[in-house]
C-alpha positions as CSV (number, residue, x, y, z in Angstrom):
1,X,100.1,52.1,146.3
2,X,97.9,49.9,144.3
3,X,99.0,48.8,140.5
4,X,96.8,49.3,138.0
5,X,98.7,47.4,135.6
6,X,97.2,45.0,132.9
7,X,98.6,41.7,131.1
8,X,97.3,40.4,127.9
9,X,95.6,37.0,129.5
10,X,94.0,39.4,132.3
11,X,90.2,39.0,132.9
12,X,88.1,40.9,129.7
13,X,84.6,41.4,130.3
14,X,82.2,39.0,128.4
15,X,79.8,42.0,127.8
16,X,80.2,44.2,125.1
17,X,79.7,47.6,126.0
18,X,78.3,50.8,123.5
19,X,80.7,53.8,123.9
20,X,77.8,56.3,123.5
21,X,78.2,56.9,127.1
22,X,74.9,58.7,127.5
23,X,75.6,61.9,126.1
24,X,73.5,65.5,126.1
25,X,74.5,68.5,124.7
26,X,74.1,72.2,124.5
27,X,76.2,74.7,122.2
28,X,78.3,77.3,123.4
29,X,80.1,78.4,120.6
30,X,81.8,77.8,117.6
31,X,85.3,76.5,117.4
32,X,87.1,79.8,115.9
33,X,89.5,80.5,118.9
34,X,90.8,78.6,121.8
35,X,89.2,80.9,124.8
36,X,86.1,79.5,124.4
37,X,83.1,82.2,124.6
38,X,79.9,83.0,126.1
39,X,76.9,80.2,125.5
40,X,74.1,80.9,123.3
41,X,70.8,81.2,125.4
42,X,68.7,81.3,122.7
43,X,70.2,78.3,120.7
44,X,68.0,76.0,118.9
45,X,71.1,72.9,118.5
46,X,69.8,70.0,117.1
47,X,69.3,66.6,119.8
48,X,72.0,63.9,119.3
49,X,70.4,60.8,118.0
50,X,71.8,57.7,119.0
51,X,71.8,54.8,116.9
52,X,69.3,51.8,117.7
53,X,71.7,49.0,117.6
54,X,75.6,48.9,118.5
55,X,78.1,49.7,115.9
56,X,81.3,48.1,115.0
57,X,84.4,47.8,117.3
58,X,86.1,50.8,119.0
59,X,88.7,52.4,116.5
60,X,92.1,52.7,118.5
61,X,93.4,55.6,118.8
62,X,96.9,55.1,117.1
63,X,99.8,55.9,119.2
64,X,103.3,57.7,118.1
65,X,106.2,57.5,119.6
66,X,108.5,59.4,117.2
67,X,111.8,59.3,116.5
68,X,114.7,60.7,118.9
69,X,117.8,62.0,116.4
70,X,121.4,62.5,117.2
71,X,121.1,65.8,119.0
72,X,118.4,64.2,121.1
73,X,115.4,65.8,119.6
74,X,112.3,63.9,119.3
75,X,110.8,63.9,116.1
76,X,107.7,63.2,114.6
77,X,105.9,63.4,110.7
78,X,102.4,64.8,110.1
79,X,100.5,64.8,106.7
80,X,97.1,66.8,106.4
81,X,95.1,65.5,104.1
82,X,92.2,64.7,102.5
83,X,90.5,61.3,102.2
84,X,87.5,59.6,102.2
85,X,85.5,57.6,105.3
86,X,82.6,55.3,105.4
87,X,80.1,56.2,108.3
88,X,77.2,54.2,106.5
89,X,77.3,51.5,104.4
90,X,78.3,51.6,101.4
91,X,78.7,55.6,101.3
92,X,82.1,56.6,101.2
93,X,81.9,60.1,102.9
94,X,85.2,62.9,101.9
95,X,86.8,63.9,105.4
96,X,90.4,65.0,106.3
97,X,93.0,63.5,108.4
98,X,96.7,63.9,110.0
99,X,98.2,60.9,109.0
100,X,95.3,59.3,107.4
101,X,91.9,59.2,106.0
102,X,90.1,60.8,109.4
103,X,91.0,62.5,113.0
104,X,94.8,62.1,113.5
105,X,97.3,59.9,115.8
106,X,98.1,60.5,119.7
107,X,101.5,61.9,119.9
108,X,103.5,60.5,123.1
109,X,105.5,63.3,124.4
110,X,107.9,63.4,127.0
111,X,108.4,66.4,129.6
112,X,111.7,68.5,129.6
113,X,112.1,66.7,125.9
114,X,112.8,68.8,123.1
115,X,111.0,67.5,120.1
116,X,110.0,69.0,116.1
117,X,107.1,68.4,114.3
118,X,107.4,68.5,110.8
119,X,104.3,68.9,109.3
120,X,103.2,68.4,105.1
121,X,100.1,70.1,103.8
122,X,98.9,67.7,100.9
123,X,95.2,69.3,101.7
124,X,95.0,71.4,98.9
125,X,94.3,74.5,100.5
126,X,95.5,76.9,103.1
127,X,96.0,75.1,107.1
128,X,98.1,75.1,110.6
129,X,98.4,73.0,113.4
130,X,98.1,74.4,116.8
131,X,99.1,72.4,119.8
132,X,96.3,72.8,122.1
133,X,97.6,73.4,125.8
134,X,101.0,72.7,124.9
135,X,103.0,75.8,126.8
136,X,105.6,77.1,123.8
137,X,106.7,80.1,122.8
138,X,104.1,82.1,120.6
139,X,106.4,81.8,116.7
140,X,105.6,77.6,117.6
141,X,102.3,78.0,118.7
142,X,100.7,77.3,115.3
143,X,98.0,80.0,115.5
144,X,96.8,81.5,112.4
145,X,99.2,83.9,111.9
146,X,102.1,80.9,110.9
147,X,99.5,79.4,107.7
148,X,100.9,76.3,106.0
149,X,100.4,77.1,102.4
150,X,99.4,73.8,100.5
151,X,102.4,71.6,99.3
152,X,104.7,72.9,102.3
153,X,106.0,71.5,105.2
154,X,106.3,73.4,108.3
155,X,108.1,72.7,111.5
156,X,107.5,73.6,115.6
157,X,110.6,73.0,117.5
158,X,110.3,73.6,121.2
159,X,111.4,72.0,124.7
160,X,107.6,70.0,126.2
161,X,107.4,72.1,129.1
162,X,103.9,71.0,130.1
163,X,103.5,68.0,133.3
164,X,101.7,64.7,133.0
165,X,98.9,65.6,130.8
166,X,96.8,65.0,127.4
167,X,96.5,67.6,125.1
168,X,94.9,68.0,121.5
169,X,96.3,69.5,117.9
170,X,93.8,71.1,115.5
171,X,94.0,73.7,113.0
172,X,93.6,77.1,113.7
173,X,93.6,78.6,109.9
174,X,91.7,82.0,109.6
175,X,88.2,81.4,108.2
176,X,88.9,77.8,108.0
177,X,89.1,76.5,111.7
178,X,85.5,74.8,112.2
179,X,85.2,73.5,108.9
180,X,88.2,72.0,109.2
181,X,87.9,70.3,112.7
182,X,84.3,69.4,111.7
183,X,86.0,67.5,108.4
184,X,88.2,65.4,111.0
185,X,91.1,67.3,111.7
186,X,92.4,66.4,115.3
187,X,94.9,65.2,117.1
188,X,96.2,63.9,120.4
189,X,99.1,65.2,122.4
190,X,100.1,62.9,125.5
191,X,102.5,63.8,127.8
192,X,104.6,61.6,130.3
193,X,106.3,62.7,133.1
194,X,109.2,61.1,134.8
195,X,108.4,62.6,137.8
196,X,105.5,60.9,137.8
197,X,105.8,56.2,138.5
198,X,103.8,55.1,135.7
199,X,103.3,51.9,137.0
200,X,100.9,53.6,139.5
201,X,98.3,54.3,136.4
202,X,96.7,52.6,133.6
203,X,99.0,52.6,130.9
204,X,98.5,50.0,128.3
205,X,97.1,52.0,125.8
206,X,94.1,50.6,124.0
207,X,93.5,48.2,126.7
208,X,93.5,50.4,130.0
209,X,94.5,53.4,128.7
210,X,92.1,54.5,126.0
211,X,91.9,57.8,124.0
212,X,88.1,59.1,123.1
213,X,87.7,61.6,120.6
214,X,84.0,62.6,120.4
215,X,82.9,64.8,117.9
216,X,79.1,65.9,116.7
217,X,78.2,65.9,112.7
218,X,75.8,66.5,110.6
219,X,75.2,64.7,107.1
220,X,73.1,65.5,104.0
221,X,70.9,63.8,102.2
222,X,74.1,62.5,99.6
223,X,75.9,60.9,103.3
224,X,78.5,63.8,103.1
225,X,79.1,65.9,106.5
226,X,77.0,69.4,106.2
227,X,79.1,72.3,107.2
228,X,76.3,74.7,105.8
229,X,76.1,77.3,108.2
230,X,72.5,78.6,109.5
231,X,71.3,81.2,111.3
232,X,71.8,79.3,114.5
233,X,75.2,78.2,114.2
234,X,76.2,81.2,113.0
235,X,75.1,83.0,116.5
236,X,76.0,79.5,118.4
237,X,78.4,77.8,116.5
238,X,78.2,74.5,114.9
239,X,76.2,71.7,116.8
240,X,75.3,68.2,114.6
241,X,73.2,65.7,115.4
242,X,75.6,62.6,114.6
243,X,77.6,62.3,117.4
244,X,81.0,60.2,116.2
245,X,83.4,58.4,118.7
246,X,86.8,58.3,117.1
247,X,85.3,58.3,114.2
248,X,82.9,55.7,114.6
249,X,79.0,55.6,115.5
250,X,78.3,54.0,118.5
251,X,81.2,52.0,118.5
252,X,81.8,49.0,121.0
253,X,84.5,48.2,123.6
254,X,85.4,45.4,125.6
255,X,86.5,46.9,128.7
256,X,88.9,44.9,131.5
257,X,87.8,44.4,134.9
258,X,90.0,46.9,136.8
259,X,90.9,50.2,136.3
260,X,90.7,52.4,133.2
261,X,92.0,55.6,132.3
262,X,90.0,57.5,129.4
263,X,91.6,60.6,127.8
264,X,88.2,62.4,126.9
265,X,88.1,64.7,124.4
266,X,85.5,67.3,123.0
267,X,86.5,68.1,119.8
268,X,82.8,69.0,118.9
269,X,82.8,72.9,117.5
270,X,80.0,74.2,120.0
271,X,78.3,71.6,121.7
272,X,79.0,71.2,125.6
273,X,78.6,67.0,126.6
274,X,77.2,65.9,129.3
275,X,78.7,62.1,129.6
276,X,76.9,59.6,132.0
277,X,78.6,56.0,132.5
278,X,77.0,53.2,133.5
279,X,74.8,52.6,137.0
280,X,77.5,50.0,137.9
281,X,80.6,51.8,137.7
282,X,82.9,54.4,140.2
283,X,84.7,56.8,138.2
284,X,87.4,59.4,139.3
285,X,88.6,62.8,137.3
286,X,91.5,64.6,137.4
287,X,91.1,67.8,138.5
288,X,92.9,69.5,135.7
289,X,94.8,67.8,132.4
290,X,97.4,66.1,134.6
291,X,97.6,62.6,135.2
292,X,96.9,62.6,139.0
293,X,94.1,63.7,141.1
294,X,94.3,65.2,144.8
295,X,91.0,63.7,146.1
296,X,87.6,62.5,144.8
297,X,84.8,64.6,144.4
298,X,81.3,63.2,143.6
299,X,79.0,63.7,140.8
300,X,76.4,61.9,138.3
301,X,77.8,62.8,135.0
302,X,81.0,64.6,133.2
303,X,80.3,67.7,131.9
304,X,83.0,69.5,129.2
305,X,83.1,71.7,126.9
306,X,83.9,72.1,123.1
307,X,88.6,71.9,122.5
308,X,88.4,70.5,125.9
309,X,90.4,67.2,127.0
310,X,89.5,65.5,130.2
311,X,90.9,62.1,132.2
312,X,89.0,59.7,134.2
313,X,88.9,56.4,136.0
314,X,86.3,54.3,136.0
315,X,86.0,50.7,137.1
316,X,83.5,48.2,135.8
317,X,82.3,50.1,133.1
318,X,78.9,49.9,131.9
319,X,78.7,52.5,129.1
320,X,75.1,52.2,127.0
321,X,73.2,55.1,126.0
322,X,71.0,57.1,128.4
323,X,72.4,55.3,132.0
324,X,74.0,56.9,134.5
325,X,76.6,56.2,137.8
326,X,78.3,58.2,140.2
327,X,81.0,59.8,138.5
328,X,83.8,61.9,139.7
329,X,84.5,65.5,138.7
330,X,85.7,69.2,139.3
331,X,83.9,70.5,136.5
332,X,81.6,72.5,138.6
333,X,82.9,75.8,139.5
334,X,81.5,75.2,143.0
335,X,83.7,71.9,143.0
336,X,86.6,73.4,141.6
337,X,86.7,76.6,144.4
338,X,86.5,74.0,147.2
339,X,89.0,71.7,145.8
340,X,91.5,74.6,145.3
341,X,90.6,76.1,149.0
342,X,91.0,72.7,150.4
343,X,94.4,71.8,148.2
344,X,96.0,75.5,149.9
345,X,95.1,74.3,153.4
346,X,96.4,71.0,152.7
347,X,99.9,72.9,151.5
348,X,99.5,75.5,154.0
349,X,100.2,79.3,153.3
């Protein structure tokens, strides 16, 4: 089985690629609940406008290990807060952040692991943090039933039942959810597997393993992100016309010449993307969050929607606005049904 291992003086591509990926959206609806919901046909969400020249560097993802205490228990710290961001020169722009001044750190959890996660509200208001496609009993689920009054800590203990997969934390406060994801409140949630040789994927994280958080905005007039509802978003949810990768506009990568994993994630409220990579690239998807995929299907873009994380592998990425490659994905209902019906014959009865 090949390696897709990299070392620190392996090749780096000269070029330095835009992380806008090509993206096209349309709402479905707004970030309230984890089920998702029916799209909006009649939705009037604003285009994404890309910016005319590359931004600055690619903000990495952080990457938590926690702590593993006497009794075994992994442990790891969360703060919600507020802070300020600068998406525009000069204007320093209030968002929130676990951790920090926007968006949050990737957690590293292990499978079969038992782990707390203490988490402080210094937001000044009402939150929670729900572990999105985590599998853990319903009083550590973080829904908004179990509210985090401000100035408290509260703390999910639970055994990581889940496989090989990457997962997402957000809150889930009644009345508050979309406003508060829009403001920058999400997280990461990776899971290892022993079960699974890691040596057999990309796994140096912020060199071959990188973690994209991509999130739609919209700002006023003053640089400050516009949660004012209208009648559209109220029907549709939420849709802005910024769209940010971790945090950043059009940010820029150098990417290695091998393999790459990218955790993908849609933390947009409404907005469905449509991500094509660049005409010199192959690119493989897992079929579901897990780390391993059963067999390549074709396509010519990724397509996800809203509080949904994705993996893919791509080689040779060329990743500039508006381009598009073969890409590989299950997304399609069609695609999914077949890979399922050929995965059963494959096992047998």
């Amino acid at each position: 089985m090949n390696s897709f291992k990299v070392t620190s003086d392996a090749p780096i591509d000269a070029l330095r690629r835009t992380l806008m990926l090509g993206v096209a959206g349309t709402p479905l609806v707004q970030l309230a609940g984890c089920g998702g919901g029916s799209s909006g046909s009649g939705s009037t969400a604003p285009p994404l406008v890309s910016s005319p020249t590359p931004g600055a560097d690619l903000p990495i993802i952080p990457l938590v290990d926690g702590a593993v205490d006497a009794t075994g228990t992994r442990n790891f710290s969360l703060v919600v807060q507020a802070g300020t961001t600068v998406f525009r020169s000069g204007v320093p722009t209030a968002t929130l952040g676990y951790n920090g001044q926007l968006l949050g750190p990737a957690l590293r959890l292990r499978s079969g692991e038992k782990v707390a996660l203490h988490v402080q509200n210094n937001l000044g208001e009402d939150t929670t943090v729900h572990w999105h496609g985590l599998l853990v009993p319903a009083e550590e689920d973080g829904g908004p039933h179990q509210v985090i009054a401000t100035g408290t800590q509260w703390t999910a203990s639970f055994t990581v039942a889940n496989p090989a997969s990457t997962c997402w934390f957000h809150p889930h406060t009644h009345g508050s959810t979309g406003r508060q994801v829009v403001m920058g409140l999400a997280g990461l949630l990776i899971v290892d597997d022993a079960r699974i040789a890691r040596s057999t994927l990309p796994e140096t994280w912020g060199v071959d393993d990188l973690a994209l958080v991509l999130q739609d905005k919209r700002f006023n007039a003053a640089g400050q992100i516009d949660y004012t509802l209208s009648a559209s978003d109220r029907t549709n949810g939420y849709t802005g016309d910024t769209l940010l990768v971790n945090g950043a506009s059009a940010p820029v990568w150098q990417a290695p010449r091998q393999w790459v994993r990218f955790r993908l994630l849609n933390g947009c409220n409404a907005r469905t993307l449509v991500l094509r990579l660049g005409i010199h690239c192959r690119c493989s998807r897992s079929p579901t969050r897990r780390d391993c995929w059963l067999f390549p299907l074709r396509a010519r873009r990724l397509r996800w929607g809203p509080g949904s994380a994705r993996k893919c592998w791509s080689t040779s990425v060329e990743c500039r606005l508006g381009r598009s490659c073969p890409c590989t994905s299950v997304l399609r209902p069609e695609a999914w049904e077949w890979a399922t019906r050929r995965a059963r014959r494959r096992s047998g009865p």
